[in-house]
C-alpha positions in Angstrom: 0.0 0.0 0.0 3.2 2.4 0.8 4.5 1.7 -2.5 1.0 2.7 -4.4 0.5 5.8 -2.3 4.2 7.0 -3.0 4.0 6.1 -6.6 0.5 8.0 -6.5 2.7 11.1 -5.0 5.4 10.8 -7.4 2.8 10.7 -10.6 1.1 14.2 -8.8 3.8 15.4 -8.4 5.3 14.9 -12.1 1.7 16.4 -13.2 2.1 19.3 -11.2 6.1 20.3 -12.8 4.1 19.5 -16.4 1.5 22.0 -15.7 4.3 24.7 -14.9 6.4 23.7 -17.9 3.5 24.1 -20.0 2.8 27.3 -18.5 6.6 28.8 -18.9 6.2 27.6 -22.7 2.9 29.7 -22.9 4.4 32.6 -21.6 7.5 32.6 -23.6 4.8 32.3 -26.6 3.2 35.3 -25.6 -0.3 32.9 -24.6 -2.0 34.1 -21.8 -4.3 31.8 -19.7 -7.2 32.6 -17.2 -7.7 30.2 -14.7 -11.5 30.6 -13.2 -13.1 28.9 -10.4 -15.2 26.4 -10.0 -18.4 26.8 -9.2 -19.1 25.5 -5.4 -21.3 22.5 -5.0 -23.4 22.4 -1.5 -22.6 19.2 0.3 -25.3 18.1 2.6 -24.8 17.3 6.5 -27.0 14.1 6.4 -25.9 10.7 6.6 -24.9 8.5 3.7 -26.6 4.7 3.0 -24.1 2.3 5.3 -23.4 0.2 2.1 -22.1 3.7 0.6 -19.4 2.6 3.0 -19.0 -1.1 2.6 -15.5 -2.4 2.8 -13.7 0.7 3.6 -11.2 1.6 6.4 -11.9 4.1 8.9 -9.0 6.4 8.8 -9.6 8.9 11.1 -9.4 13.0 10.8 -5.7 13.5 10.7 -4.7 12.6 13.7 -1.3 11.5 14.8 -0.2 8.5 15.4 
């Protein structure tokens, strides 16, 4: 599971550097870009089905350990 989650990183993390490449490119061809922001979506405080959650591990709220 280690090895997925840091391979998961690494992959993010390689997107992220692509995205500023592309952007330094853009700007050294004079293309502007205008990044806008989502629209919000309301999340609602009720409580999902119990087989929403079927076979998934309770991992807490970012505790320590």
């Amino acid at each position: 599971m280690r090895r997925i989650v840091n391979d998961a990183e690494r992959i993010l993390n390689d997107i992220d550097r692509l995205d500023i490449d592309a952007e330094e490119l853009d700007l050294v061809r004079g293309f502007t870009h205008h990044h806008h922001v989502g629209e919000k979506i309301g999340i609602p405080d009720t409580q999902y089905a119990s087989d929403f959650w079927q076979d998934v591990d309770d991992e807490g709220l970012g505790g320590t350990r």
